[in-house]
C-alpha positions in Angstrom: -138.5 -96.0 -33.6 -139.0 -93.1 -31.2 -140.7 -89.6 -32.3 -140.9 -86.8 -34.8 -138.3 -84.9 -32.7 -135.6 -87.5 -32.3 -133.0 -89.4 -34.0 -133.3 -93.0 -34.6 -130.3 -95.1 -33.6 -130.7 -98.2 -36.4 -128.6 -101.1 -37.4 -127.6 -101.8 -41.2 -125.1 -104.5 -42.8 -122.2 -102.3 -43.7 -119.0 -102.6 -46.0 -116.2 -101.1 -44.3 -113.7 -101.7 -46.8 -113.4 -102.7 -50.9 -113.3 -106.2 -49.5 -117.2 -106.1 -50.2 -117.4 -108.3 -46.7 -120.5 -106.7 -45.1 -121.0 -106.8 -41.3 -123.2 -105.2 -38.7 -122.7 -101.4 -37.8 -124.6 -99.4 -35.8 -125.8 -95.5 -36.9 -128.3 -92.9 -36.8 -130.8 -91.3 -39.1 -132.3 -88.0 -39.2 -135.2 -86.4 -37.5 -138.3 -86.9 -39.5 -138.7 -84.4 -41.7 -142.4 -82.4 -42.3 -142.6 -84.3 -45.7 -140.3 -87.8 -44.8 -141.5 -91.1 -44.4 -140.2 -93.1 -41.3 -139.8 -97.0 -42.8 -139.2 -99.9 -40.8 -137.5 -102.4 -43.2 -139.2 -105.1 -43.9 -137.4 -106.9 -47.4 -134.6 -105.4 -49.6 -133.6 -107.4 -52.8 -130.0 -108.2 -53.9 -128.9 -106.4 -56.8 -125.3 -106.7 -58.8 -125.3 -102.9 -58.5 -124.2 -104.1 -54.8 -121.2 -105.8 -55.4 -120.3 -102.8 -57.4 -120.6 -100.4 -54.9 -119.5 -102.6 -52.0 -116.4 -103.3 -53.5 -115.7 -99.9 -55.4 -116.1 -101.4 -58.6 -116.8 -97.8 -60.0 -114.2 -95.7 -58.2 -116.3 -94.1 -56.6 -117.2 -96.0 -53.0 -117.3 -94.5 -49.3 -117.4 -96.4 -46.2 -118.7 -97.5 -43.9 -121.4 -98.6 -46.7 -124.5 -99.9 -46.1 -125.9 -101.3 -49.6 -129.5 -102.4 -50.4 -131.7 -100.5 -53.2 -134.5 -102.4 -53.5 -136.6 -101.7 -50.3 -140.0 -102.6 -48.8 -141.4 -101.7 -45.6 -144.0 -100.5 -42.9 -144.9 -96.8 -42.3 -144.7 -96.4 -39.0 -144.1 -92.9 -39.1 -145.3 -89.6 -41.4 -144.1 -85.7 -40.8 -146.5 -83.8 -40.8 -146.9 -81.9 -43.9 -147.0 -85.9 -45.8 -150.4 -86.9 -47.7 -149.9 -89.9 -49.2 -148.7 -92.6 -46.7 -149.6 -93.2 -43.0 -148.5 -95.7 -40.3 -149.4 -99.4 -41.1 -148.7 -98.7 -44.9 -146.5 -100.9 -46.9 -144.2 -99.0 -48.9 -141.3 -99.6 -51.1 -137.9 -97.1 -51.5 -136.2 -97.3 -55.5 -132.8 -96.0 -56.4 -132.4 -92.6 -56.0 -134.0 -90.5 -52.5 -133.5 -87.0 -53.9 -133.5 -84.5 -56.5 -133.1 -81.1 -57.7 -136.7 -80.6 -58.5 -135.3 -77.9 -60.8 -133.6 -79.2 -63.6 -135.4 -80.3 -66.8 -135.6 -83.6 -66.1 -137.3 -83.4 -62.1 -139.9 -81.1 -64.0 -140.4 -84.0 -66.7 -141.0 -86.6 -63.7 -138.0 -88.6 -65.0 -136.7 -87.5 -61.7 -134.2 -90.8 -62.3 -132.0 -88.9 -65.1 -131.3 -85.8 -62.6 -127.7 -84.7 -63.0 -128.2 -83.7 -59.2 -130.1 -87.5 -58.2 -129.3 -88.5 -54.3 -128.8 -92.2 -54.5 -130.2 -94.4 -51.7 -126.9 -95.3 -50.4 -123.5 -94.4 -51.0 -124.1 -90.6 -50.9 -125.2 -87.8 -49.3 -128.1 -86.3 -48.2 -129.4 -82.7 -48.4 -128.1 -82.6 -44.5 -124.9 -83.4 -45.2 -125.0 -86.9 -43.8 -124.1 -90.0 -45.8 -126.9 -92.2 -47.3 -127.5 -95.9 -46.2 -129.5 -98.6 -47.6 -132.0 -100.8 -47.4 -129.7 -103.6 -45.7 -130.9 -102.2 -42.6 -133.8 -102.0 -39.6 -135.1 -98.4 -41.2 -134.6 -95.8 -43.3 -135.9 -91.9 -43.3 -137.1 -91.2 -46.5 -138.9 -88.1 -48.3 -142.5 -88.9 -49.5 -141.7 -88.1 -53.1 -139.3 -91.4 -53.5 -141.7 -93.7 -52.0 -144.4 -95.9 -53.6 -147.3 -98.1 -52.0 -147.2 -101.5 -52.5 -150.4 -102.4 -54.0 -152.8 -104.8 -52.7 -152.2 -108.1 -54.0 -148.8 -107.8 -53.9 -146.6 -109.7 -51.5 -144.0 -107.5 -49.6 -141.1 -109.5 -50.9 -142.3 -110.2 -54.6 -142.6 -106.8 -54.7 -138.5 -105.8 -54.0 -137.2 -106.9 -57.4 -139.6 -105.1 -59.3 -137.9 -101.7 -58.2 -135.3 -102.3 -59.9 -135.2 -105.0 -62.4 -139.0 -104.6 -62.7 -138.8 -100.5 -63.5 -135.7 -100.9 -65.6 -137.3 -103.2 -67.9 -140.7 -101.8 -68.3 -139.1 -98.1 -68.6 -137.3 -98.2 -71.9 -140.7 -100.0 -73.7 -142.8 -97.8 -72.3 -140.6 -94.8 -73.5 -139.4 -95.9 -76.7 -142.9 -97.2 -77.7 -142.5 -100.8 -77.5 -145.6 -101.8 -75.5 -148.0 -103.0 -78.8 -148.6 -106.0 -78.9 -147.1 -108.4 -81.6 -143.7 -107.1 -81.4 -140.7 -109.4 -81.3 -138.2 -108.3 -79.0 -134.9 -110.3 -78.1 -133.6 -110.7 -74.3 -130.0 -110.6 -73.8 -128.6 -112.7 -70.4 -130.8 -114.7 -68.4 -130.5 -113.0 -64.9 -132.3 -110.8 -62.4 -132.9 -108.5 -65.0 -133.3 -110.4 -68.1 -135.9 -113.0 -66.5 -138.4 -109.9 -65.5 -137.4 -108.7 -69.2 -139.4 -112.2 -70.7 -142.1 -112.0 -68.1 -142.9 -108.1 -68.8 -142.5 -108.2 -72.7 -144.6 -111.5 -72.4 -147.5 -110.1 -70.4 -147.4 -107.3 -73.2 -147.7 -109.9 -76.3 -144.8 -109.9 -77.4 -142.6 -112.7 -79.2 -139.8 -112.9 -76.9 -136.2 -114.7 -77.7 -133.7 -115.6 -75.1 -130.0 -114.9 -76.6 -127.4 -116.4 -74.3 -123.4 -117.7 -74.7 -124.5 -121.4 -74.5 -127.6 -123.4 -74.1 -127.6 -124.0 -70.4 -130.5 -122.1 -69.9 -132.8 -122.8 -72.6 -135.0 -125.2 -70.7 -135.4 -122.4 -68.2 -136.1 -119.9 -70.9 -138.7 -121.8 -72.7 -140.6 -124.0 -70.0 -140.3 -122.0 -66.8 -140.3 -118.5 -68.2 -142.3 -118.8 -71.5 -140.0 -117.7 -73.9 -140.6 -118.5 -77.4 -137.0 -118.7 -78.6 -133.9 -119.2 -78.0 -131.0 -118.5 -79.6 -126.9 -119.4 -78.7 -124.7 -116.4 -79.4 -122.2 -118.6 -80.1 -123.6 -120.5 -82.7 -123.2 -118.7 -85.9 -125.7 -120.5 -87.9 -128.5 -119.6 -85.4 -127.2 -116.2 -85.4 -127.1 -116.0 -89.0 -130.4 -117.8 -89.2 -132.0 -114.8 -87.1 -130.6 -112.0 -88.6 -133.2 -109.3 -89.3 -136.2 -110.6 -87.2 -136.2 -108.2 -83.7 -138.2 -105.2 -83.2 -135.7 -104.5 -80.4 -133.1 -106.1 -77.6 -133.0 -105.3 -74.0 -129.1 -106.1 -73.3 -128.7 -106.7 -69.6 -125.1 -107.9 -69.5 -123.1 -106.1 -67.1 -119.8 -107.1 -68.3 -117.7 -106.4 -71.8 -119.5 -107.9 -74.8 -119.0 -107.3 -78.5 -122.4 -105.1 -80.1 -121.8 -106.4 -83.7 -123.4 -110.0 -83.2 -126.5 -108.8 -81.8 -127.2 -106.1 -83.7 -127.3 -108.2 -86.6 -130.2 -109.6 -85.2 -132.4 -106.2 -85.3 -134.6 -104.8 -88.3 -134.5 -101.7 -90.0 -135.4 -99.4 -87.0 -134.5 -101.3 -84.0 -133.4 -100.7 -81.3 -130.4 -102.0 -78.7 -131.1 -100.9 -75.4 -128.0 -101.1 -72.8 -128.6 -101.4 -69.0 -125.7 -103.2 -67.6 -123.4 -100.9 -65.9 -119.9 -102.0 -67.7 -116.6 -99.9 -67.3 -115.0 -100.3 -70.6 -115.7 -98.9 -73.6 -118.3 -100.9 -76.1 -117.1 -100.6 -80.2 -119.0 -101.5 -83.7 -118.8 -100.2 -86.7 -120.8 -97.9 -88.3 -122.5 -99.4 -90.9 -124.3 -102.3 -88.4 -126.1 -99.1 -87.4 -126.5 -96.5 -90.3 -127.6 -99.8 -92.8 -130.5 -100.5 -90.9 -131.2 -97.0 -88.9 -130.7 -98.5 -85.8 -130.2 -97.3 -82.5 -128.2 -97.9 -79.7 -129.5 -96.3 -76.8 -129.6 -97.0 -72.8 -132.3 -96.7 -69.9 -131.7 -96.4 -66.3 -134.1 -97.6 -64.2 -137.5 -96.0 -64.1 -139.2 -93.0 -63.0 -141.5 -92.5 -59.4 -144.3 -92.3 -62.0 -143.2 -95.6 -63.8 -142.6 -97.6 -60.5 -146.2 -96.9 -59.4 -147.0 -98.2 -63.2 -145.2 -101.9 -62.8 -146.4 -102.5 -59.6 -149.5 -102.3 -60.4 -149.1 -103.8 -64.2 -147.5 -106.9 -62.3 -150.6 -107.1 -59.8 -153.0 -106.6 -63.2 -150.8 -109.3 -65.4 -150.4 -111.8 -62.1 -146.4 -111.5 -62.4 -143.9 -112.2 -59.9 -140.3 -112.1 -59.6 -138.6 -115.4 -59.3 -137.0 -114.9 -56.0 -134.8 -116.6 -53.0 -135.6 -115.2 -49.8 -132.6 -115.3 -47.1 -131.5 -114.0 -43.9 -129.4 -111.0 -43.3 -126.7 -113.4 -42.0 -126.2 -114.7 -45.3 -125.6 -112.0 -47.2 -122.1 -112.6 -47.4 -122.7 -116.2 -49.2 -125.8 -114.5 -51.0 -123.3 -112.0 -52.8 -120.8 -114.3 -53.9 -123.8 -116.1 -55.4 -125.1 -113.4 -57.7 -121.5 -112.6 -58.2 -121.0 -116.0 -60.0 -124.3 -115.9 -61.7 -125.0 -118.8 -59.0 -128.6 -117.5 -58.7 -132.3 -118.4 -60.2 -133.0 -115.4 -60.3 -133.3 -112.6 -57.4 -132.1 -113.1 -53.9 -134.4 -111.2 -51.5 -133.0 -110.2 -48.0 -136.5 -111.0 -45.2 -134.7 -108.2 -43.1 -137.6 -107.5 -40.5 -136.7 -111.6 -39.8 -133.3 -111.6 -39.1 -133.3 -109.5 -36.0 -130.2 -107.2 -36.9 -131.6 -104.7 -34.3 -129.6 -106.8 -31.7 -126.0 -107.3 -33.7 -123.6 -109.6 -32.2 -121.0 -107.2 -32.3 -121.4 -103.5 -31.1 -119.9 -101.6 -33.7 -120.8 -98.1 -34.1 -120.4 -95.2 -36.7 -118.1 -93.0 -34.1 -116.1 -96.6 -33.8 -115.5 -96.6 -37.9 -115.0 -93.1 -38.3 
């Protein structure tokens, strides 16, 4: 990995193009910085927020890309001003890798809702240079968007939980949804949604599965520990429900229609988004105003709030339910998740797939 005063050359599965195809490319990071954390990667989960990016989904995609927010590694370096971490540490890397520290947010610790955020790949850094992901051999990262891994936890349970752990336990933390005896409603069955049961559950929660067909009830129910399930699609269900949630977590990431589910909520309740969709979402007014409802969203979670599920996982025994692969199937991985061909987090073992020795040489002076 070299020293404090020198670059590290590193190799990362990159998107060159909206294609999406990723491939190995060659780079360097920055010096290590007096308060950044030198990782070596060891696991990085596979999150749809990928397939966004890689294929420029959102409009907004640079390249060469090299995807991959959901990171877990070894320390094997610390600058020299950092307090927290030191070599041999197991660490994990989030989202977002900067900040303003400035705005009203930073100063909140909800550093996640920072008009200014750095994400961890698909943007640039403070030094101008472009950020990379976690679908690589290391990453240079400051101390304040780093987390230990707590004992107890294993290295590649612990990916998933940085994203569609933290996004889940954020919004009922914030919103005051953590009491016990609540009755919440799960919408989609994915990466997301399946750590939505597991976390409301561990909080004593009555937790209902809503889904477009019945596929995955048996899933729900017996494998999860859902107590209900209900089929969007089946109006007398619906109707049968109506009033009887304290709140939804809706994790679909595509166009859906708001009206159905919020039906289901009672006077108060809330609909929280998190599925990054691109077109507009419409109800009318009175599904809200007759019941005081909300409809609200939650991005991620906070440096703060990661820390928290970690550890509440490692108190409540949880784990992610997870498919670990090889960098060299990434490609098939991808087109997996993007068919929903996936129970329920894919899990990259990067430190296993020896990327550090690519069969082809690309590099980044080749692909600029």
């Amino acid at each position: 990995m070299g020293s404090v005063a020198s670059e590290r050359t590193v190799v990362g599965w990159a998107a060159r193009d909206a294609s999406g195809h990723l491939s190995p490319y060659t780079y360097t990071l920055r010096k290590t910085g007096p308060e950044d954390v030198a990782v070596k990667v060891l696991y990085c989960g596979i999150c749809h927020t990928d397939i966004h990016q890689a294929k420029n989904e959102l409009g907004a995609s640079k390249y060469p890309m090299v995807p991959g927010h959901e990171v877990v590694g070894e320390v094997v370096e610390v600058g020299p001003e950092v307090t927290k971490y030191r070599a041999g540490d197991v660490v994990s890397v989030g989202v977002i890798v900067g900040c303003c520290r400035e705005c009203r947010p930073c100063k909140a610790n909800v550093e996640q809702y920072c008009n200014k955020k750095i994400w961890s790949y698909n943007d640039v850094y403070t030094d101008g240079r472009p950020t990379q992901g976690g679908f690589s051999s290391a990453m240079i990262v400051d101390q304040k968007f780093v987390v230990k891994v707590p004992a107890g936890l294993a290295p590649e349970q612990a990916a998933p939980l940085l994203c569609a752990g933290v996004t889940v336990y954020s919004p009922l933390k914030h919103f005051g949804l953590m009491a016990p005896g609540l009755r919440g409603g799960i919408l989609g069955l994915g990466g997301v949604g399946h750590m939505g049961v597991k976390v409301a559950k561990s909080m004593g929660h009555h937790v209902t599965v809503i889904s477009s067909s019945g596929k995955k009830r048996t899933e729900a129910m017996e494998h999860l520990g859902a107590d209900a399930y209900l089929v969007s699609s089946d109006a007398d269900q619906m109707a049968a429900a109506a009033d009887s949630l304290d709140y939804i977590i809706d994790t679909i990431p595509v166009h859906h229609p708001l009206e159905t589910y919020l039906a289901l909520l009672k006077l108060d309740g809330k609909h929280i988004l998190m599925g990054v969709i691109g077109q507009p979402l419409s109800f009318v007014t009175p599904m809200v105003m007759l019941g005081r409802k909300s409809i609200t969203g939650s991005f991620i979670g906070s440096m703060d709030e990661t820390e928290e599920v970690l550890q509440f996982c490692v108190d409540k025994g949880l784990t992610s339910q997870i498919e670990v692969v090889k960098m060299d199937y990434v490609n098939q991985a991808l087109e997996r998740l993007e068919r929903n061909d996936v129970r329920y987090r894919l899990v990259v073992d990067v430190a296993g797939s020896n990327i550090e020795t690519p069969p082809d040489r690309s590099t980044a002076s080749d692909l600029a």
